[in-house]
DRENDO-1510 file (C-alpha; in Angstrom, 1 decimal, always signed):
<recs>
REC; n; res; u; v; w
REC; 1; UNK; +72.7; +96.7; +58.9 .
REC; 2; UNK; +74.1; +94.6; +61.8 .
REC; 3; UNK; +75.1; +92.3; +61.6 .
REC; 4; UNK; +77.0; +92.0; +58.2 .
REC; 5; UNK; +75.3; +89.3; +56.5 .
REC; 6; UNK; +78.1; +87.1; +55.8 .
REC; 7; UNK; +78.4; +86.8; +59.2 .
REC; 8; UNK; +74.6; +86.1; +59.8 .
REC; 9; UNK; +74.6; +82.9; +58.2 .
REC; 10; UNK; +77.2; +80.4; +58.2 .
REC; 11; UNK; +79.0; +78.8; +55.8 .
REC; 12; UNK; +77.5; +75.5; +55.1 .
REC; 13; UNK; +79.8; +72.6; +55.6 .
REC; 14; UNK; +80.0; +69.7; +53.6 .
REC; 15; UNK; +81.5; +66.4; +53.2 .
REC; 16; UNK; +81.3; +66.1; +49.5 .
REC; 17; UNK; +85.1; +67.4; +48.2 .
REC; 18; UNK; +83.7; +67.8; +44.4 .
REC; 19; UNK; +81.3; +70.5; +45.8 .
REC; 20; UNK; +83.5; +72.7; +47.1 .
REC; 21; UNK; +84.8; +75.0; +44.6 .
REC; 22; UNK; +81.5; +76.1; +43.7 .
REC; 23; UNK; +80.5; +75.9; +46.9 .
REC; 24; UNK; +83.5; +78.7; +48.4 .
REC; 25; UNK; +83.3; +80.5; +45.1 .
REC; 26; UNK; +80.1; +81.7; +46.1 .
REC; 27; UNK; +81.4; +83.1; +49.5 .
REC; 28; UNK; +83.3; +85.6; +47.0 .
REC; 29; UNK; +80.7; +86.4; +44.4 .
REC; 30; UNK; +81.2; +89.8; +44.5 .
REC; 31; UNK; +84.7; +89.5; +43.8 .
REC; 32; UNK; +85.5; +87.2; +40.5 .
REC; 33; UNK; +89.7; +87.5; +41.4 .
REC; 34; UNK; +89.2; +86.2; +45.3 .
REC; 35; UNK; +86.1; +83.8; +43.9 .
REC; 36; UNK; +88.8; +82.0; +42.1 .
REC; 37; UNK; +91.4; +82.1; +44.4 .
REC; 38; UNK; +88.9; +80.3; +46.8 .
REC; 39; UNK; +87.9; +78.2; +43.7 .
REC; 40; UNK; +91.8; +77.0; +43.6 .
REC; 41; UNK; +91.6; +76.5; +47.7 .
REC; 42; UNK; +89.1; +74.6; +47.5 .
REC; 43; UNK; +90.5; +72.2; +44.8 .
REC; 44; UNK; +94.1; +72.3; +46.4 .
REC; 45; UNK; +92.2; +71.2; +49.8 .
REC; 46; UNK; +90.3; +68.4; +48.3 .
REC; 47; UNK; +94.1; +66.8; +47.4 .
REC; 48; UNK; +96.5; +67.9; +50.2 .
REC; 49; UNK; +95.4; +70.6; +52.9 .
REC; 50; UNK; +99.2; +71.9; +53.5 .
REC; 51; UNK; +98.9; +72.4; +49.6 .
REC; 52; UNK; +95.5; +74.5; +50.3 .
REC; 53; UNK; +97.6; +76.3; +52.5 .
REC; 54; UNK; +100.0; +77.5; +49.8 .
REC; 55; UNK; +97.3; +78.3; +47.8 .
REC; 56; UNK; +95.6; +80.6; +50.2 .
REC; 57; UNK; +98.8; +82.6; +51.3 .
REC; 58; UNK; +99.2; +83.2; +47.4 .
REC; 59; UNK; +95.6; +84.5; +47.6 .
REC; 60; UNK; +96.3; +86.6; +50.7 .
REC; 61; UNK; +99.3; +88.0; +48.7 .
REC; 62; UNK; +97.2; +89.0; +45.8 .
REC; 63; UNK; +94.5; +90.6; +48.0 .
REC; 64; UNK; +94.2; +94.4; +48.2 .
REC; 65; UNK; +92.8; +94.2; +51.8 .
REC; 66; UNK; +93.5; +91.1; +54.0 .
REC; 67; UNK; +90.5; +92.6; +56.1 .
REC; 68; UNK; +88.5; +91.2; +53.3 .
REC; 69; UNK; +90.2; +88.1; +51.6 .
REC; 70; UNK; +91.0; +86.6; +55.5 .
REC; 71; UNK; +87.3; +86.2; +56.3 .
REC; 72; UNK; +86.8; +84.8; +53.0 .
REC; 73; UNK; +89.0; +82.3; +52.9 .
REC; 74; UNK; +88.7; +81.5; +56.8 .
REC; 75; UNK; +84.6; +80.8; +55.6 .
REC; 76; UNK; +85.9; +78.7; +52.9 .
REC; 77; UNK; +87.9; +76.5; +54.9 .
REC; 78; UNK; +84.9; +76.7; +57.6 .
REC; 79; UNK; +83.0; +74.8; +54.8 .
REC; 80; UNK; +85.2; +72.8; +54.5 .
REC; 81; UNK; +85.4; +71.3; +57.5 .
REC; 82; UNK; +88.3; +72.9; +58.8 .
REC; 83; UNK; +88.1; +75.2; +61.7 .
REC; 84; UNK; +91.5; +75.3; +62.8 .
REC; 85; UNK; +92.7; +76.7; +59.2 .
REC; 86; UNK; +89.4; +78.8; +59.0 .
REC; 87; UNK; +90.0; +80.6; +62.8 .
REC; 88; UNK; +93.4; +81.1; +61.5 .
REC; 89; UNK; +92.5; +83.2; +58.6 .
REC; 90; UNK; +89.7; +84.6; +60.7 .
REC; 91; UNK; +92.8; +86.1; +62.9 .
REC; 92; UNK; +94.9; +87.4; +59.7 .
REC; 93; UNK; +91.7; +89.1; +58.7 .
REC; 94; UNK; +91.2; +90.4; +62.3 .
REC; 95; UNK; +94.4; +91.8; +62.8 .
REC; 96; UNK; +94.7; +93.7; +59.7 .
REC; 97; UNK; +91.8; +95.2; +61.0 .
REC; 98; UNK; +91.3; +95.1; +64.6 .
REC; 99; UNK; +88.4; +98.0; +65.4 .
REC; 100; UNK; +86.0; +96.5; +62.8 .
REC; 101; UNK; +83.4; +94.8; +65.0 .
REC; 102; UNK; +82.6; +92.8; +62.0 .
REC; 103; UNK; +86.0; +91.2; +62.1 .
REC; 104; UNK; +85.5; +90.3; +66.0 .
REC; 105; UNK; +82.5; +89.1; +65.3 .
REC; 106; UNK; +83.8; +86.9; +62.8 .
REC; 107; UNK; +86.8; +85.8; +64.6 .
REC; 108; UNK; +85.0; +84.8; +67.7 .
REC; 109; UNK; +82.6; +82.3; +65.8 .
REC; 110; UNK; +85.1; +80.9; +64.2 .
REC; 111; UNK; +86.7; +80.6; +67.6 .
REC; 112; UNK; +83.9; +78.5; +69.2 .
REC; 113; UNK; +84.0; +76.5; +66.2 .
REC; 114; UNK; +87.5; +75.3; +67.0 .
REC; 115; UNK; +87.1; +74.9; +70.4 .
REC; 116; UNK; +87.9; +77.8; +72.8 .
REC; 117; UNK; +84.6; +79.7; +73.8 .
REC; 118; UNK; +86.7; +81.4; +76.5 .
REC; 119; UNK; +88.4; +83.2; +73.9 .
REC; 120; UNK; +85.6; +83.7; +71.4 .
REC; 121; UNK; +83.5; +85.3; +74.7 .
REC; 122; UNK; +86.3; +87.4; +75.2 .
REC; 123; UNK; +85.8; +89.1; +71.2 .
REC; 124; UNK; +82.0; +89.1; +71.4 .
REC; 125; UNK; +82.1; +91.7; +74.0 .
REC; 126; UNK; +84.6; +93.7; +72.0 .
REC; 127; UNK; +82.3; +93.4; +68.7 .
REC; 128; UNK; +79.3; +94.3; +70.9 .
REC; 129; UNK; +81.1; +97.5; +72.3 .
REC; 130; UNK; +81.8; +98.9; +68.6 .
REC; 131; UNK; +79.2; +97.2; +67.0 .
REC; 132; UNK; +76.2; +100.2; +67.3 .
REC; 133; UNK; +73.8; +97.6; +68.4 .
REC; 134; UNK; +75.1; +95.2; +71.3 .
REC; 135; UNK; +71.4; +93.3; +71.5 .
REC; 136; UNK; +72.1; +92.0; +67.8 .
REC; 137; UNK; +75.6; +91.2; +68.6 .
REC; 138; UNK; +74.7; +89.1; +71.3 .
REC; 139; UNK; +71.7; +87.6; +69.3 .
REC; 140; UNK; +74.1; +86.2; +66.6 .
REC; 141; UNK; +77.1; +85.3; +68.5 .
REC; 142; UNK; +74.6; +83.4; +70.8 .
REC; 143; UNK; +73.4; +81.6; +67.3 .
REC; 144; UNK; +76.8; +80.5; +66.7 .
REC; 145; UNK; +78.0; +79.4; +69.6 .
REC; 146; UNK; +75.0; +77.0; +70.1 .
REC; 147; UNK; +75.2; +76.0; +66.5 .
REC; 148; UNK; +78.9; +75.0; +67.7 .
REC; 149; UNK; +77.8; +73.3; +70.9 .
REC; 150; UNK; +78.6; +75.6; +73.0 .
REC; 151; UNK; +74.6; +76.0; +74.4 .
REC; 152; UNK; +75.7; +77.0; +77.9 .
REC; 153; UNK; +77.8; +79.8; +77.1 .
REC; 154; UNK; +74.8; +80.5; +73.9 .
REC; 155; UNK; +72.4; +80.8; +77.0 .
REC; 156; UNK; +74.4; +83.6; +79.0 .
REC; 157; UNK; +74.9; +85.3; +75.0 .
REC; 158; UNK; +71.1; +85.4; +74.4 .
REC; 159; UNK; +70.5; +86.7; +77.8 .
REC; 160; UNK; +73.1; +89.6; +77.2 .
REC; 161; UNK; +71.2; +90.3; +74.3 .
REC; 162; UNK; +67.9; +90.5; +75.8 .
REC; 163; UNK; +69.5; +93.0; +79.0 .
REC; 164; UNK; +71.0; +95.1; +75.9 .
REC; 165; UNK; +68.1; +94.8; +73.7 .
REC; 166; UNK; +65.2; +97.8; +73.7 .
REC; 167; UNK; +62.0; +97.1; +75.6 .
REC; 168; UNK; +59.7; +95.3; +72.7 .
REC; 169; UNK; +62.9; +93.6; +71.2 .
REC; 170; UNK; +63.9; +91.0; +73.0 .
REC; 171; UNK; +61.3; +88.1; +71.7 .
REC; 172; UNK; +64.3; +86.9; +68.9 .
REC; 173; UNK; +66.6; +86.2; +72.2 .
REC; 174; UNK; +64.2; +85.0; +74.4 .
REC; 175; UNK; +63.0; +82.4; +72.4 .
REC; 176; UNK; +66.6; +81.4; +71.2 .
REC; 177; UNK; +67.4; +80.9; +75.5 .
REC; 178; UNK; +64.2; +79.3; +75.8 .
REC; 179; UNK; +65.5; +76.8; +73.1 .
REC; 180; UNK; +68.1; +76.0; +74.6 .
REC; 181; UNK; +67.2; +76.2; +78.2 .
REC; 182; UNK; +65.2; +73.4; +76.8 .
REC; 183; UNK; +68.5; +71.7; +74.8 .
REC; 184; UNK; +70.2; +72.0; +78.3 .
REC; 185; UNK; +66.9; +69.9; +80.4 .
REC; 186; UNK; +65.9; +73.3; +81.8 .
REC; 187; UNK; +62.2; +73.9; +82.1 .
</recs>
C-alpha cells in the first residue's frame, strides 16, 4: 500500500512537553526497544534539546536498521516542534537507505517543514519514480507541503498527481488543488 502509512498522516505536534513521551512512544509501537528510546527523547527534549540529541544518537546506536529508527525519531522530534532536528534524522534514515521511496518521501516532508521546498521538490520526484504509483506520491507530498505552507508549490504537486493519476482517479487531487486554488484567491 502506498503510501506507507506512517507517512500518510503526520505526526501531530504539540506544545504541551508532559505529553510527549507518550505521545512519540506511539510513533514506535511496534517496536517496545525504539518506543522507549523515543520515550527518553522525548523527556531529554522537554529539559535541554542538545541533551535530546545525545539521547537520540544513543538510540541510533542501538538500532538494527537506521532506515527505520531515523524516521522515527525525525517524526518524534517533528512533534515536537522541531523540524530542523526531525529533517536531520529524516536524512540519516534516508541515506542509510537511499532507493526506498518511502524514505524520500519522508525526507522531503520533512524538508518543507523546515523550510526549503526546492529541495523537498527535488525528492518527491525521486519517491514518485520508485514509488509504483507516482499519482499517490504526488497526492500526499501535495498534502504536506500545503499543510507546511507551501500551497503554491502543493498546487503544481496535486496537479502532477492528477496528469499521473489513471482516468477515474483523479477526484482526491483535484479537489485538494481546488482547495487551495481557493487558499491562494484563485477562482
Amino acid at each position: 500500500r502506498w503510501p506507507p502509512p506512517h507517512l500518510a498522516q503526520r505526526p501531530p505536534s504539540t506544545g504541551a512537553p508532559g505529553s510527549w513521551p507518550a505521545l512519540v512512544a506511539d510513533l514506535a509501537s511496534a517496536d517496545p526497544a525504539l518506543a522507549a528510546d523515543l520515550r527518553e527523547v522525548a523527556i531529554a527534549f522537554a529539559r535541554d534539546p542538545a541533551l535530546a540529541d545525545r539521547r537520540a544518537e544513543d538510540a541510533a546506536a542501538r538500532a538494527i536498521d537506521l532506515a527505520v529508527a531515523g524516521p522515527a525519531l525525525g517524526r518524534a522530534f517533528a512533534a515536537m516542534g522541531d523540524p530542523a532536528r526531525a529533517r536531520a534524522w529524516w536524512q540519516r534514515g534516508f541515506d542509510a537507505s537511499p532507493e526506498e521511496p518511502a524514505l524520500a518521501l519522508g525526507l522531503a516532508l520533512a524538508m518543507v517543514d523546515a523550510g526549503d521546498p526546492p529541495a523537498a521538490l527535488q525528492l518527491v520526484t525521486r519517491a514518485a519514480a520508485g514509488s509504483g504509483d507516482a499519482a499517490a506520491t504526488f497526492y500526499w507530498a501535495a498534502r504536506g507541503f500545503a499543510a507546511a505552507g507551501a500551497t503554491l508549490d502543493a498546487v503544481g504537486l496535486a496537479r502532477q498527481a492528477i496528469e499521473q493519476g489513471a482516468p477515474g482517479d483523479e477526484d482526491a487531487a483535484a479537489g485538494l488543488a481546488a482547495a487551495l486554488l481557493r487558499q491562494l484567491g484563485v477562482e
